[in-house]
C-alpha positions in Angstrom: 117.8 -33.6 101.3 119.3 -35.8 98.4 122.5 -34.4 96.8 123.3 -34.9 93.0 125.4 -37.5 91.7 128.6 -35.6 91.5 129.3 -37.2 87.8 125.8 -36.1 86.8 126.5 -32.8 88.0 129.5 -33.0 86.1 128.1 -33.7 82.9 125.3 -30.9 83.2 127.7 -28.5 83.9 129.5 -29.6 80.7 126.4 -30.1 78.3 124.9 -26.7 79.2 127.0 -24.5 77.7 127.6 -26.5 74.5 123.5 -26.7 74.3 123.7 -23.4 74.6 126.1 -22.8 71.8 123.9 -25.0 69.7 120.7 -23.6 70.3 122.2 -19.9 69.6 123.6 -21.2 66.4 120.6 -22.1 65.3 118.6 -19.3 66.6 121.2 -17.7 64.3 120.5 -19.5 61.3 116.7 -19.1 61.6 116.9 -15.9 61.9 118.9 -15.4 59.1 117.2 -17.9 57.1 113.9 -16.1 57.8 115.3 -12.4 56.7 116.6 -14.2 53.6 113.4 -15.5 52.7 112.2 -12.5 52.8 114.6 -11.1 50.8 114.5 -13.3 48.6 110.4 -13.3 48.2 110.9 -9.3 47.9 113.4 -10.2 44.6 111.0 -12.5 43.6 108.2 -10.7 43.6 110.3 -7.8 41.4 111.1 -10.6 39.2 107.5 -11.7 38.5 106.5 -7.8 38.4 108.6 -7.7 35.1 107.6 -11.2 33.9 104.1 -10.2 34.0 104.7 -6.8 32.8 106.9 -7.1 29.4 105.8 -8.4 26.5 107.3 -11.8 25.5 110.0 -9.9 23.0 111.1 -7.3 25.4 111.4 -9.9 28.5 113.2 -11.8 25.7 115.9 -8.6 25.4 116.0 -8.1 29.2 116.7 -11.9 29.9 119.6 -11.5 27.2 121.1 -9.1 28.9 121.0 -10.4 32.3 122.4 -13.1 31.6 125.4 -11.6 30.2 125.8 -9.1 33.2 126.1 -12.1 35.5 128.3 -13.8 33.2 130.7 -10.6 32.8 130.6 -10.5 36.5 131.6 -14.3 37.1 134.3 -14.1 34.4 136.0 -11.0 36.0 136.2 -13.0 39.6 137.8 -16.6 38.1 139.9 -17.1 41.0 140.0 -13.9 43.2 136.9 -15.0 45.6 138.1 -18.2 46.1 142.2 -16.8 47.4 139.7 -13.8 49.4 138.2 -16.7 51.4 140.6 -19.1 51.4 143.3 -16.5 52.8 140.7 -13.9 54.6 139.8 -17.3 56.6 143.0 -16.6 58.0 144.0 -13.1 58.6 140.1 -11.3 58.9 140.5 -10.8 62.7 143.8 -8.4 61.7 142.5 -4.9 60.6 145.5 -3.8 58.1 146.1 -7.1 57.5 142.9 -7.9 56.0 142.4 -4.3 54.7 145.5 -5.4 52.2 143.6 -8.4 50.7 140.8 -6.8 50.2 142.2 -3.8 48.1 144.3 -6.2 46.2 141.7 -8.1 45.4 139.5 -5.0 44.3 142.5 -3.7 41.6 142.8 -7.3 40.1 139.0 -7.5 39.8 138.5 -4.3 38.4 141.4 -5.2 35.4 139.6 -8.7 35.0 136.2 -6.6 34.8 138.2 -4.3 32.2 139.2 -7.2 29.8 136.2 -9.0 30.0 133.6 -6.4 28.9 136.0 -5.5 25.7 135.4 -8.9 24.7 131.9 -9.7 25.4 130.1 -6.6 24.6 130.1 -7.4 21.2 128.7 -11.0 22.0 125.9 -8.8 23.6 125.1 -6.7 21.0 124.8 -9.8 18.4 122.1 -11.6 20.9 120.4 -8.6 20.6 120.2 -7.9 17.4 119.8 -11.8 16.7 116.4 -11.6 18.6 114.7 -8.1 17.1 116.0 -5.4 19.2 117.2 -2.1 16.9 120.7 -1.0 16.8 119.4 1.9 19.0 118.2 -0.2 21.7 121.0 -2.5 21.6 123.4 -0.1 21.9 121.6 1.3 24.8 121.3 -1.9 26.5 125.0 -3.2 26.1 125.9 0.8 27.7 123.1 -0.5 30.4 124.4 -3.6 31.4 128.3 -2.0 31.6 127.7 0.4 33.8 125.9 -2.3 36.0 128.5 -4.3 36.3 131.0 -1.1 38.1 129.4 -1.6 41.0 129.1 -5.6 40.7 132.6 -6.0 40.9 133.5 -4.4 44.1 130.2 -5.7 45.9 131.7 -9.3 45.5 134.7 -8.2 46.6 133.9 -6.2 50.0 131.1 -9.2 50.4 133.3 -11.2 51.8 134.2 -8.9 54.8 130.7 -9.5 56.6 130.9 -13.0 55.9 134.4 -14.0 57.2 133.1 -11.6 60.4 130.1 -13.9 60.8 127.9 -10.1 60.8 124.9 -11.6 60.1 123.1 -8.1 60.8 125.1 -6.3 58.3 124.4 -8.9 55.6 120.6 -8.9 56.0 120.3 -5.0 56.5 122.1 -4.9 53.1 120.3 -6.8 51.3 117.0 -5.8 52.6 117.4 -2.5 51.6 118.8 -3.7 48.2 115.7 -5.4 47.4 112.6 -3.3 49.2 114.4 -0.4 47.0 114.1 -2.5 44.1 110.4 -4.2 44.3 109.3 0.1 45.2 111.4 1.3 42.3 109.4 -1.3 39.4 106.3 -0.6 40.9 106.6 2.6 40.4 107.6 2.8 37.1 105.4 0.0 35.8 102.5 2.5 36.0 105.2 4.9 34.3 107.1 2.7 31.6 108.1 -0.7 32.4 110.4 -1.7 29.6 113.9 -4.2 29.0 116.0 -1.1 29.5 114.5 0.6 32.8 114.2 -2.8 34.1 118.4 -2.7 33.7 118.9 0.8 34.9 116.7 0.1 37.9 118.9 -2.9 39.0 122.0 -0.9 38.3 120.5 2.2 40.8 120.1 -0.6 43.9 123.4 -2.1 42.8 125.0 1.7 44.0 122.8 2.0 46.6 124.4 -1.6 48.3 127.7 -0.7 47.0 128.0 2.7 49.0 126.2 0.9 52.3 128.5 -1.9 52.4 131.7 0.3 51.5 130.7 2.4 54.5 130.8 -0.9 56.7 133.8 -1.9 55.3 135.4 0.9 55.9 134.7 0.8 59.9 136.2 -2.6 60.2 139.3 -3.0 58.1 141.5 -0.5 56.8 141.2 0.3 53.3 143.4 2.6 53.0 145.7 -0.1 53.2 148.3 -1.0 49.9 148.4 -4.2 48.1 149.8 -7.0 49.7 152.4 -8.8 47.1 152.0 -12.2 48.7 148.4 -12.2 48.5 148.3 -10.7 44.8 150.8 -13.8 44.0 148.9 -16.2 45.7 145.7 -14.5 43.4 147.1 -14.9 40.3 148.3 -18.4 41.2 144.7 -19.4 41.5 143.6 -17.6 38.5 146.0 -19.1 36.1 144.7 -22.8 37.9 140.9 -21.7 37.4 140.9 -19.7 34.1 140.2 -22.6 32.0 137.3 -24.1 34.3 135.5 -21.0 35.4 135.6 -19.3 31.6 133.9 -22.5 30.9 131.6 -23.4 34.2 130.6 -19.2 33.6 129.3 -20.2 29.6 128.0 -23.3 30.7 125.5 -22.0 33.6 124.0 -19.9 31.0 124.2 -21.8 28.3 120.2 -22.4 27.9 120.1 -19.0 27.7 123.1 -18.4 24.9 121.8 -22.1 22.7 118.0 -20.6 22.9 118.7 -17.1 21.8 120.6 -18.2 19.0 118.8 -21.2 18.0 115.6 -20.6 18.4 112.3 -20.1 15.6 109.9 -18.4 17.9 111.0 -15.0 19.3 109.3 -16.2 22.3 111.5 -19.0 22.9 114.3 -17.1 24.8 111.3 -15.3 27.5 110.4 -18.9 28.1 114.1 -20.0 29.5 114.0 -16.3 31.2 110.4 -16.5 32.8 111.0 -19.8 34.1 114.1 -19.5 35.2 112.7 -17.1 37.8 111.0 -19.9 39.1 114.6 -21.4 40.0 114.8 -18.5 42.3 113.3 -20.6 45.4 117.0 -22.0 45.5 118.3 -18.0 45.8 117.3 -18.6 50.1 119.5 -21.4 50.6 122.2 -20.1 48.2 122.5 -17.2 50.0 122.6 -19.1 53.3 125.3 -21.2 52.1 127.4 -18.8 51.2 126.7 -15.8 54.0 126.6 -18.5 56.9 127.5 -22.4 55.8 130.6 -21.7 54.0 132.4 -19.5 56.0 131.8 -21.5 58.9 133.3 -24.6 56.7 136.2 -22.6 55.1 137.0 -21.5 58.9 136.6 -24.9 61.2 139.9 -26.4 61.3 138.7 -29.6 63.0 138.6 -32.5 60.7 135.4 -34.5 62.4 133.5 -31.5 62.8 134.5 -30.6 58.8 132.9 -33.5 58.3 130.1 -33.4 59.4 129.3 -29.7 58.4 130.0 -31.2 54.8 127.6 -33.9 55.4 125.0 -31.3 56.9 125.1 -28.8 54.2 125.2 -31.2 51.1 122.2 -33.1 52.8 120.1 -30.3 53.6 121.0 -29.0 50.0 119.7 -32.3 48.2 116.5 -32.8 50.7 115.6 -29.3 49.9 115.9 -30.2 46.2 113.7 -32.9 45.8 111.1 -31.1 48.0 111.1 -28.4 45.3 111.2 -30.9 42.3 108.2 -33.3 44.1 105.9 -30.3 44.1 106.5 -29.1 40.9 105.8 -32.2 39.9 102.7 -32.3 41.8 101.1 -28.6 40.9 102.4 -27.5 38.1 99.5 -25.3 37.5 100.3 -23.7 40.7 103.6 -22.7 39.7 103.2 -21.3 36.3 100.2 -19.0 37.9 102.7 -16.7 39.0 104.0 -15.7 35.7 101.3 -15.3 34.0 98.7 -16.9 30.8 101.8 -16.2 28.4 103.5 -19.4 30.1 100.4 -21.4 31.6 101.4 -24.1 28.6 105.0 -24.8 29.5 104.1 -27.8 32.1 107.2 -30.3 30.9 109.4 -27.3 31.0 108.9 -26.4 34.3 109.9 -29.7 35.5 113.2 -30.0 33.3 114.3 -26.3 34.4 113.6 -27.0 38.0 115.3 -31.1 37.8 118.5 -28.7 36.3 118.3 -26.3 39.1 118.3 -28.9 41.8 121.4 -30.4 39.8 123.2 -27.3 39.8 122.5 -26.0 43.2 124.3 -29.3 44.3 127.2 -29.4 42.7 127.3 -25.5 43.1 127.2 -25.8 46.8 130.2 -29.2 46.3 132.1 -26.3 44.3 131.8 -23.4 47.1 132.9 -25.9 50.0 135.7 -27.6 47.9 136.7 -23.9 46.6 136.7 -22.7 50.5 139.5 -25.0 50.8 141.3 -25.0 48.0 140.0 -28.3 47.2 140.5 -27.6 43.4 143.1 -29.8 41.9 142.1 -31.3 38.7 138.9 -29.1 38.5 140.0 -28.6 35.2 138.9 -32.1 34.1 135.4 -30.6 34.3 136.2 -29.3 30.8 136.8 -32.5 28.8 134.4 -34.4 30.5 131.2 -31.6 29.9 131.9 -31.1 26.4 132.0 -35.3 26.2 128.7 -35.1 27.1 127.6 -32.2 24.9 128.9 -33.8 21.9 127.1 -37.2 22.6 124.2 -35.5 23.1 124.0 -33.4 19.8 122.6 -35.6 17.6 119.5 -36.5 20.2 118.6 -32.9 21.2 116.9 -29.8 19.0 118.5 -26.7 20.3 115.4 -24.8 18.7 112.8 -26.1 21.1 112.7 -24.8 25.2 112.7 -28.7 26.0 115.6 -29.3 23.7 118.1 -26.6 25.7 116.7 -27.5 29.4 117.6 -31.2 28.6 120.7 -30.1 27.2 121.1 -28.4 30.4 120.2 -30.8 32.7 122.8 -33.4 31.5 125.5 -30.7 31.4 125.3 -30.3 35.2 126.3 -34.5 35.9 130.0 -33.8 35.3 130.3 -31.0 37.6 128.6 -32.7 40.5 130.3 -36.0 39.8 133.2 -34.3 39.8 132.8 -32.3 42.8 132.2 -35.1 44.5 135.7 -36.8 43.8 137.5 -33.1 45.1 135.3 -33.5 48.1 136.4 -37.1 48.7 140.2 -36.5 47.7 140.3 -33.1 50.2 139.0 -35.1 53.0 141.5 -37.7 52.4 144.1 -35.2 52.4 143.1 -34.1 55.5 143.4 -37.9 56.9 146.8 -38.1 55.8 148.1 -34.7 57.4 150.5 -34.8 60.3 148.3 -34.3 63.9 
């Protein structure tokens, strides 16, 4: 009988379980990546319910207000995600503990939330009004997208608690239920009455539904009963007064197509253009999602500089390979794409390939900004500011702001500052990290 080399041996035993490891991780991933696609395909196919649906004017009035519930949304987080993640990297394994971060994070977001729809309520009554829509309906719609937003700001908050836990399950049955309620809901009121404001009120319904499922979840895993923590509420307010400035302006600029278009433009069509092709950009919602439910956390928790590394290099990689996949088959069936939403868009072949060059752009630098932010990697984000309006100005004179080709262009060349940008925090963070004491 022939023995094994005891140094093989060795090495076996060692291997196996870090193969192991490996292979769960990404059985993991897949799985997750597979539910989100799914997900993701269900939202999609809502999406492209409504694009189809609505007439050009109305999908013009429900884009409008979108847009400005995610920006209301964005503005009333500035810095209170980043501190959750940041510090709940640390403490989410302690019950009270992270209980305390969690509800002091909630108050601050619901007074952000507070402040921010007094001032942009107006702003979304104007677009409105700018683009057809009666004073009635207007009103209605601005009441709409308010009361959509209540649940919006504690979802992003209590988010975080199924992330920092790795609960993969949680996450997936969430937002499976989020979106098979939503897809069931428009297709049964599109034989009903499928219009900009049920479109609103629908989202707002599933918006409650995912709020009172994950607050549920919450509730069995940290203690919310918990008071505020005055460390953490300082440390919250420290990172707001850093970020105001650059996420007030990152939050315009992201939708800024949408804001130039519906102000600018000559055909009342113009703004369901941006809106129906932006739906499109949804393929990058998957690996958004995956970014921030798996790849993120897992960054903002490894506290082993070569492995940070290379999750960084991972991530970003798979993040740009995935974008010029997209990009390369727009490029090659264009036809193919614009089926989906319908003969009102067939013609808007160029357009499809600047919105989708600006979502590949963004999702990059977006995915820079969520690792950088994870850990506190932000010093000097602010010179995103000068450096994006530079660019905007130089670009004035060369662009018409009245044409869909115009605004995506404009787009497009907003995004370079950002990424560039993100890609000196990366570099400076990891440096940082270099220079710290073993």
């Amino acid at each position: 009988m022939r023995l094994a080399h005891p140094v093989s041996s060795l090495i076996d035993q060692e291997a196996r379980p870090a193969m192991f490891r490996a292979v769960q991780r990404l059985e993991i991933i897949g799985n997750f990546a597979f539910v989100q696609a799914l997900v993701q395909l269900l939202g999609f196919a809502s999406g492209i319910l409504i694009v189809r649906t609505l007439e050009a004017r109305d999908y013009g009035w429900f884009t409008i207000a979108n847009t400005m519930q995610g920006t209301i949304n964005v503005l009333a987080d500035i810095g209170i995600t980043v501190a959750l993640v940041s510090i709940g990297g640390r403490v989410w394994q302690d019950r009270h503990r992270f209980g305390q971060l969690v509800n002091t994070a909630l108050k601050l977001r619901k007074y952000l939330g507070a402040i921010v729809v007094v001032v942009t309520a107006p702003i979304l009554f104007f677009l409105l009004a700018r683009n057809g829509a009666s004073p009635a309906y207007g009103v209605a719609l601005v009441a709409l997208v308010v009361v959509g937003v209540v649940p919006q700001l504690s979802l992003n908050v209590l988010t975080v608690v199924p992330r920092l836990r790795s609960d993969i399950r949680r996450i997936q049955t969430i937002d499976f239920t989020g979106a098979i309620s939503r897809l069931i809901a428009v297709v049964a009121v599109t034989y009903i009455l499928l219009n900009a404001a049920t479109a609103i009120a629908l989202a707002t319904a599933v918006y409650f539904l995912q709020y009172a499922l994950l607050r549920r979840y919450a509730a069995s895993v940290i203690d919310l009963t918990a008071g505020e923590n005055a460390d953490d509420r300082a440390a919250m307010l420290d990172l707001i007064r850093k970020l105001a400035a650059n996420s007030i302006f990152f939050c315009l600029q992201s939708q800024i197509a949408v804001f130039l278009i519906s102000v600018f433009a000559r055909r009342a069509t113009a703004v369901a253009e941006v809106g129906a092709l932006g739906r499109l950009a949804m393929i990058f919602a998957v690996l958004s999602t995956l970014l921030t439910n798996v790849f993120v956390p897992a960054f903002a928790r490894c506290q082993n500089p070569g492995r940070l590394r290379w999750l960084f290099l991972g991530i970003t990689g798979g993040v740009t390979v995935f974008g010029v996949l997209v990009l390369a088959s727009a490029a090659l069936f264009p036809r193919e794409f614009l089926f989906v939403l319908g003969n009102k868009y067939s013609h808007l072949d160029r357009e499809l390939l600047l919105m989708i060059g600006g979502a590949v752009l963004s999702s990059i630098a977006a995915t820079l900004w969520a690792l950088n932010s994870s850990r506190a990697w932000v010093k000097g984000s602010w010179l995103y500011i000068p450096l994006t309006l530079g660019t905007q100005i130089a670009l004035i004179p060369f662009l018409d702001f009245s044409t869909v080709s115009g605004v995506l262009l404009f787009n497009i060349a907003s995004a370079v500052p950002t990424l560039l940008l993100n890609l000196a925090l990366s570099y400076r963070g990891f440096r940082s990290l270099n220079l710290a004491p073993a």
